[in-house]
Structures are given as structure tokens and as C-alpha cells.
C-alpha positions as CSV (number, residue, x, y, z in Angstrom):
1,X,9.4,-13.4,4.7
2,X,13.2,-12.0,5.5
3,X,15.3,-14.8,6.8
4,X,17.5,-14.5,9.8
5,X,20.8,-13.6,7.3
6,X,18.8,-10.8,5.8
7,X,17.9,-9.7,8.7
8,X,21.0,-9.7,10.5
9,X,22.0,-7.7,7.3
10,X,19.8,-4.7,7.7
11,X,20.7,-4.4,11.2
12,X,24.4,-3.9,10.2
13,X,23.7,-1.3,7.9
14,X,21.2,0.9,9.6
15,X,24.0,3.2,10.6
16,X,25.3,4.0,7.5
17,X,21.6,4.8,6.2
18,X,20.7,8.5,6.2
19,X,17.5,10.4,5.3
20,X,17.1,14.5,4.4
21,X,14.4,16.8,5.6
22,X,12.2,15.5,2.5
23,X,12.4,12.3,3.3
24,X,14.5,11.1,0.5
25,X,16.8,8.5,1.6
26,X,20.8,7.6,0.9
27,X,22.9,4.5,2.3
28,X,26.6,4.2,2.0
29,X,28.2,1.9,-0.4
30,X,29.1,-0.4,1.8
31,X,25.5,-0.8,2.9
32,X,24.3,-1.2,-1.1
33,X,26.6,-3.4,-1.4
34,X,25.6,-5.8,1.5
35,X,22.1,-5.8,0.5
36,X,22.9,-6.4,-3.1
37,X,25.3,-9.4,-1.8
38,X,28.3,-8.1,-3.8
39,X,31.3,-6.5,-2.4
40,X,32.0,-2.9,-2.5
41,X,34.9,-2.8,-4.8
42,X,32.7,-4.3,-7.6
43,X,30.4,-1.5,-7.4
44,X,32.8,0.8,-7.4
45,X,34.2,-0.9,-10.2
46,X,30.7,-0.4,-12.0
47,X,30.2,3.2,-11.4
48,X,33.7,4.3,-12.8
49,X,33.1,3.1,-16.0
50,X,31.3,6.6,-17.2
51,X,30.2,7.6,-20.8
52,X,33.3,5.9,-22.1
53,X,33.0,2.0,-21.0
54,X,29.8,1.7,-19.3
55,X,29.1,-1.9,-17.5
56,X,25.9,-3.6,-17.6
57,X,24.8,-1.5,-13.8
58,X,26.0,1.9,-15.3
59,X,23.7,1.6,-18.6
60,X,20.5,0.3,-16.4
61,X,21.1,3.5,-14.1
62,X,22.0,5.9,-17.2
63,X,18.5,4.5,-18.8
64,X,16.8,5.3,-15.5
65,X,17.8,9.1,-15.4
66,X,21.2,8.8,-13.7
67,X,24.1,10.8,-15.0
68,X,27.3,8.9,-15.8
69,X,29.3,12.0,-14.4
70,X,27.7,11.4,-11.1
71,X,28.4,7.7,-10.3
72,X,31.4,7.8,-9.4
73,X,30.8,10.2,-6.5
74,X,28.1,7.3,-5.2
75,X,31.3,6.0,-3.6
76,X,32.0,9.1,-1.3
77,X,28.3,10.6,-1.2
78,X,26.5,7.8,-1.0
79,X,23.8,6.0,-3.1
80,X,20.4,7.7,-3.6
81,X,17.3,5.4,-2.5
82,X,15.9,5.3,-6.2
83,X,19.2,4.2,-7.6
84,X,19.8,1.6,-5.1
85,X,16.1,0.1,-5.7
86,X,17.8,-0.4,-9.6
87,X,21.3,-2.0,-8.3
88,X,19.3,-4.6,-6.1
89,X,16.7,-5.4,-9.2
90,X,20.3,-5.5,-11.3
91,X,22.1,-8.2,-8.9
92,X,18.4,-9.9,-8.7
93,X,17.5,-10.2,-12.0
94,X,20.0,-8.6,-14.6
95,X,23.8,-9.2,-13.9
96,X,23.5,-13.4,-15.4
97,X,26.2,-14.8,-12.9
98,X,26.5,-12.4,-10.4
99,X,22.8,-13.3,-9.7
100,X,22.4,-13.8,-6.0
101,X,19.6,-14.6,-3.4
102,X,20.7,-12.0,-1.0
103,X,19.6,-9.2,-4.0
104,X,16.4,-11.4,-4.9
105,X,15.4,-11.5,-0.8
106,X,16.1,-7.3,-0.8
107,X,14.5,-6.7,-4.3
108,X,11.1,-8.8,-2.7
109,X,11.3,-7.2,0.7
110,X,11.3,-3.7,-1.2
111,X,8.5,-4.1,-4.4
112,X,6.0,-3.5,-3.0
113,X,6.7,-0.5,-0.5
114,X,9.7,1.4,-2.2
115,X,13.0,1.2,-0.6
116,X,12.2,5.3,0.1
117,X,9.6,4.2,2.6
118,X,11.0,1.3,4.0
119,X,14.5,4.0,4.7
120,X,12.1,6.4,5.9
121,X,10.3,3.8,8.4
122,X,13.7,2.3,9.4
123,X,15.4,5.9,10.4
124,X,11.8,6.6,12.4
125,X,11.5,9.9,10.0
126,X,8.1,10.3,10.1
127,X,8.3,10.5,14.0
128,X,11.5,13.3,14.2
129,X,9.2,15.3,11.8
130,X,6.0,14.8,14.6
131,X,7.1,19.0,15.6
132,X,5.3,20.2,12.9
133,X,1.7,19.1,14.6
134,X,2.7,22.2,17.6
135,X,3.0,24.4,14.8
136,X,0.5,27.1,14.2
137,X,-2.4,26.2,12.0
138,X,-1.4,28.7,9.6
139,X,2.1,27.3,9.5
140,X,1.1,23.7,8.7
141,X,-0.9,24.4,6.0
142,X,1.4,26.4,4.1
143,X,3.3,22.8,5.0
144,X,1.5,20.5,3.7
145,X,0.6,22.0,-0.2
146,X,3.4,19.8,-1.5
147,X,6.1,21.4,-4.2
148,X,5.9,19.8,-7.7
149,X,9.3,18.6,-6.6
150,X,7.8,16.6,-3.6
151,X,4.8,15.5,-5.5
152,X,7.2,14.3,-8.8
153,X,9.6,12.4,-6.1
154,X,7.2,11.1,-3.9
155,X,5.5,9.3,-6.6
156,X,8.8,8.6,-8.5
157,X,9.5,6.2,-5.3
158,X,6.5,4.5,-5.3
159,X,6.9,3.0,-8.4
160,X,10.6,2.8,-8.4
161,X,11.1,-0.7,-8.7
162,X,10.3,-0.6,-12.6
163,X,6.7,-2.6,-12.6
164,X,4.9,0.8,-14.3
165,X,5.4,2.1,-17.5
166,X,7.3,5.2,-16.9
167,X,4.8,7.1,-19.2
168,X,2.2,6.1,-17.0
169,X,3.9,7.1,-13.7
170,X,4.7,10.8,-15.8
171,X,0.9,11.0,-16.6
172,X,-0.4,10.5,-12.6
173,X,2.2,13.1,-11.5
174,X,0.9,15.3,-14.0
175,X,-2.4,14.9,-13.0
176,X,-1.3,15.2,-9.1
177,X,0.6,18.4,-9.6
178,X,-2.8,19.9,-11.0
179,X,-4.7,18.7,-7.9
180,X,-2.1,20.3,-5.8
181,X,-1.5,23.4,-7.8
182,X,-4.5,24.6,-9.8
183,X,-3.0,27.2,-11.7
184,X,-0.9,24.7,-13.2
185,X,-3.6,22.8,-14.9
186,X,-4.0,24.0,-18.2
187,X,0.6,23.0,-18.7
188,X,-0.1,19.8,-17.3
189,X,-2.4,19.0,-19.4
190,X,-1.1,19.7,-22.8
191,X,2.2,18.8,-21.2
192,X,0.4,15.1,-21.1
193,X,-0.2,15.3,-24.9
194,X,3.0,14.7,-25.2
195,X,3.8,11.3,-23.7
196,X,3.7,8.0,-25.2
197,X,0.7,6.5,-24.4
198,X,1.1,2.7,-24.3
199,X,-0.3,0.1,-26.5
200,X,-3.7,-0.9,-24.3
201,X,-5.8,-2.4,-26.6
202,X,-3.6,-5.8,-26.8
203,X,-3.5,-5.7,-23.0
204,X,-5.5,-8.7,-21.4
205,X,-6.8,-9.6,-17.9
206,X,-5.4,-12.8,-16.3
207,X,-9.4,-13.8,-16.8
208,X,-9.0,-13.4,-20.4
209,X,-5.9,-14.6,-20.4
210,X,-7.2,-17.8,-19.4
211,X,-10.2,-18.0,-22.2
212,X,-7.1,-17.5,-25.0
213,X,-4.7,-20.2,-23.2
214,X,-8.4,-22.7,-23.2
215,X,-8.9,-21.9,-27.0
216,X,-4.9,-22.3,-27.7
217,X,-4.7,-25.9,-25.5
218,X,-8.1,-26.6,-26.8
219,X,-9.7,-27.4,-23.3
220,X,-11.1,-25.7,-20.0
221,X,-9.2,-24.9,-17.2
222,X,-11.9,-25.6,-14.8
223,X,-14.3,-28.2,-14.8
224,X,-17.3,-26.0,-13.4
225,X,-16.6,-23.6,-16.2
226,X,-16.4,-20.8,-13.9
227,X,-14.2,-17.7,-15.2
228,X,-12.9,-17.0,-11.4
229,X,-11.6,-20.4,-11.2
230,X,-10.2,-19.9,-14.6
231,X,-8.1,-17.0,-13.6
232,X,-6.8,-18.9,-10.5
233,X,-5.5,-22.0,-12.3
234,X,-4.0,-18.8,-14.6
235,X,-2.3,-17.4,-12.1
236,X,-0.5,-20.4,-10.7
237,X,0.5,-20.8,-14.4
238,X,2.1,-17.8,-14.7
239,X,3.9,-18.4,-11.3
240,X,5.3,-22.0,-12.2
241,X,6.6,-20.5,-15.0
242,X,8.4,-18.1,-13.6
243,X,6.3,-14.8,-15.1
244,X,4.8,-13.2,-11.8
245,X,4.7,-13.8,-8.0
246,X,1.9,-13.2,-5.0
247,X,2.6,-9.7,-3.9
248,X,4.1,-10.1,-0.5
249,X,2.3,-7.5,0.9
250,X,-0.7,-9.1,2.6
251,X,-2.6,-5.4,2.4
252,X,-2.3,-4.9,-1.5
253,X,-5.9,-5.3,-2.7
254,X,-7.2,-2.7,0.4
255,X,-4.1,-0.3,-0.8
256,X,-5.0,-0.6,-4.3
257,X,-1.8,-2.9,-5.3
258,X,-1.9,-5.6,-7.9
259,X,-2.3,-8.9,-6.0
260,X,0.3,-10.3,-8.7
261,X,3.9,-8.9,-9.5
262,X,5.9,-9.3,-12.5
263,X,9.3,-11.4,-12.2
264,X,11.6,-9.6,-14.9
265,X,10.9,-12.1,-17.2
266,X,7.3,-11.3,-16.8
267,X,8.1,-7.7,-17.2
268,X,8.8,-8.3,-21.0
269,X,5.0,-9.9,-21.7
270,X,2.8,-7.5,-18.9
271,X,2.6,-4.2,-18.2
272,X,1.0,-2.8,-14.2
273,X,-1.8,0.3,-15.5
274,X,-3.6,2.3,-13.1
275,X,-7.4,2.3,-13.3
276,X,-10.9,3.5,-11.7
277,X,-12.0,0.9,-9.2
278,X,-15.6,0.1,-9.9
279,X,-17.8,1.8,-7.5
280,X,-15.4,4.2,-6.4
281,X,-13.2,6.8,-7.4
282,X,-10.1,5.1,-5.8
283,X,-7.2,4.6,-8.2
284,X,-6.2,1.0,-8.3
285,X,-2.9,-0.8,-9.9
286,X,-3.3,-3.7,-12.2
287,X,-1.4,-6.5,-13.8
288,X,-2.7,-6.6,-17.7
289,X,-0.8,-9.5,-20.1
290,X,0.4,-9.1,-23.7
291,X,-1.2,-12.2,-25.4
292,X,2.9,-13.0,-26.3
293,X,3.1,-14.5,-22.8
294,X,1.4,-17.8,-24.3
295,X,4.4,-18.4,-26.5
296,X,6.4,-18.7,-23.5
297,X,4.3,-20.9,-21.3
298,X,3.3,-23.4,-23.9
């Protein structure tokens, strides 16, 4: 829930947010900056820095694609949506005492929606684009096949507050952009050969979980023995210990979300995949556990 600061924040700053014709999303560094809780001048501070004396926010963005030539132009041109989603998890999480609650309130108000959307919802885009339904029918369905561009950033914000394994999110694009584009699907494919595929095997459920913590404590969870119950108590262990917390968004299990979302220490012991849902061929996210996370809450 946003308090009345944070609120007060985003109405301040709605001028100086701007979104293109594809819906991507920029604010102004002063706007970053208020959301992150930090003043402009350290961010600007952070972004000079380059290939030659890199702070701690100019690595996490160089590790997430950005190039170190381009930040300091953030200052004049603005701040892309994806990078900003990676300073307010850096103020949130990652910068030790420059840690603030203003970044933690924006980082939660953002998982689970992308900060892409939540631009794109605040600037009314999806209504200034309504035109395209008087177009001619021929017109809007050349529209709506979607460039391997659109499909690769479109997805890209989905997921762009770090919870899944960028191999992961590189495999469902390639499998989107063959759904879109046919003739593409033979490239994608072996294109996919080539990614990392992440250790799965030593991924648990939380229900699992639990029978490994029972065997390691040497008693139940539950006094009924039920294995539902046991992945409750579970999950309130890994939230008083500070691995995970209740996805804020009260629609997560009917939009295939996990109900549970990493904290960055979590991040370290978990990783979100993307699976079937039984009875259906909906793709669903889930929160799986490296047995490692017992060491920590023990």
C-alpha cells in the first residue's frame, strides 16, 4: 500500500515522465531521483564514473546491458524505464547506507507490474493510442503482428525487476518471436541451444522445502501432518527471515504470478521459473528454493 509521502511523490513527478509511440517509458532525473529518495546530484555523480571508476549503480546497470558511454547522457536525456526499475532496486536493496524506505516503497509498488506499465498507465497511453480501433481492418492487423523488437522489449519489462533468470526470460522471447513470426522458427530454436540453461534439478517447492527443514529440525511443522499446512508455516518462515514477501498484487495467482517474491537476500537461495499450469496450457511463474536457504534460516 503507497503511503501519503509516496504518493504525494508520484504526483510531483508525473510531468517530467514521458512515454514514445512504443510505449517505452523515460522520466527525468530529477523524477528518478525522487522516487529513489536520493538527490539528483548523487546520481549524477554515479553515472559519470564510466569505464574508468565505475560506482557501485554504474556496475549493476553495466551488468544489466547498459553502456558506460551512455550514462552520463541519462542526466540531459533522461532515464530509460528499465534502467530506472535497477536504480530503485539499487537504493532498495544494494547501496548498504544509502538504503532508504522511499526506494523500498517504489521497488514494491513496481515488482510486480514493471515500472514500463505502471509509466504507461500513468501517462494514459494505452487510451492516446485508442485511434487505431477507426482504422481499416487491413491496417490493424498489419498493427498488431508485433516486431521482434516489441516482442524482445515488451517481455524485457515484464521481468525487469531481476526476479527471473535472464536465461529464462531470453528462452520465452525466443519462443514468442516464433509464435509471432513463423519463418523465424527454425533460428530461434537452435539460437536457444545456446543459452545457459539453469541448474533445476536442486530447485525445490516451498512444499518440499518444508519436508527438508522437518528432517533437518527433526520435527513436523504441522500437527495434522498435512503438506499444505506445511508449506504455509514455510512461507511465514521465509518472510520472518527476511527471504521473500506476499506479492502485493492481490490478482497474481489468476495472472499467473508467484504468490511469493524474493527480497534480494532471497534472490541469492531461489530462483522465479516459468512452467505449464496443470490442466491448462497457461504459462505460470514460480518461486522454486535452493536447499542452501536452510543454512540461513536455521
Amino acid at each position: 500500500m503507497m503511503t501519503a509521502t509516496f504518493d504525494r511523490t508520484i504526483e510531483g513527478i508525473q510531468e517530467e515522465i514521458q512515454i514514445d509511440d512504443f510505449g517505452r517509458g523515460k522520466a527525468s532525473i530529477r523524477a528518478t531521483a525522487r522516487l529513489a529518495g536520493v538527490s539528483h546530484v548523487a546520481l549524477i555523480k554515479a553515472f559519470e564514473g564510466g569505464n574508468l571508476n565505475p560506482s557501485g549503480l554504474a556496475v549493476k546497470l553495466i551488468l544489466n546491458g547498459f553502456e558506460p558511454g551512455n550514462l552520463p547522457f541519462f542526466a540531459t536525456d533522461g532515464i530509460p524505464d528499465i534502467a530506472i526499475s535497477i536504480i530503485l532496486e539499487y537504493y532498495a536493496f544494494d547501496a548498504g547506507r544509502y538504503c532508504n524506505e522511499q526506494a523500498k516503497n517504489a521497488y514494491k509498488a513496481f515488482a510486480t507490474i514493471g515500472i514500463r506499465t505502471w509509466m504507461q498507465r500513468l501517462k494514459g497511453w494505452q487510451e492516446l493510442n485508442s485511434q487505431t480501433n477507426s482504422q481499416p481492418k487491413e491496417a490493424k492487423n498489419v498493427q498488431q503482428q508485433p516486431s521482434i523488437k516489441d516482442i524482445s522489449e515488451a517481455i524485457s519489462s515484464v521481468f525487469c525487476m531481476g526476479t527471473m533468470d535472464p536465461n529464462l526470460v531470453q528462452g520465452l522471447i525466443a519462443n514468442e518471436i516464433s509464435k509471432a513470426h513463423p519463418q523465424l522458427q527454425s533460428q530461434m530454436e537452435a539460437v536457444k541451444q545456446f543459452l545457459p540453461i539453469p541448474v533445476k534439478d536442486e530447485l525445490v517447492t516451498v512444499t518440499n522445502l518444508a519436508k527438508l527443514y522437518a528432517e533437518r529440525i527433526g520435527k513436523s511443522l504441522n500437527h495434522n501432518g498435512s503438506n499444505l499446512c506445511s508449506a504455509r508455516v514455510m512461507n511465514e518462515i521465509l518472510i520472518a527471515k527476511g527471504m521473500q514477501i506476499k506479492n502485493p498484487n492481490s490478482d497474481a495467482k489468476k495472472s499467473g504470478q508467484p504468490l511469493y517474491l524474493p527480497t534480494d537476500r532471497g534472490k541469492q537461495h531461489s530462483k522465479v521459473i516459468l512452467q505449464e499450469a496443470k490442466g491448462s496450457n497457461k504459462t505460470i511463474q514460480q518461486l522454486r528454493w535452493f536447499p542452501s536457504v536452510l543454512n540461513i534460516i536455521d
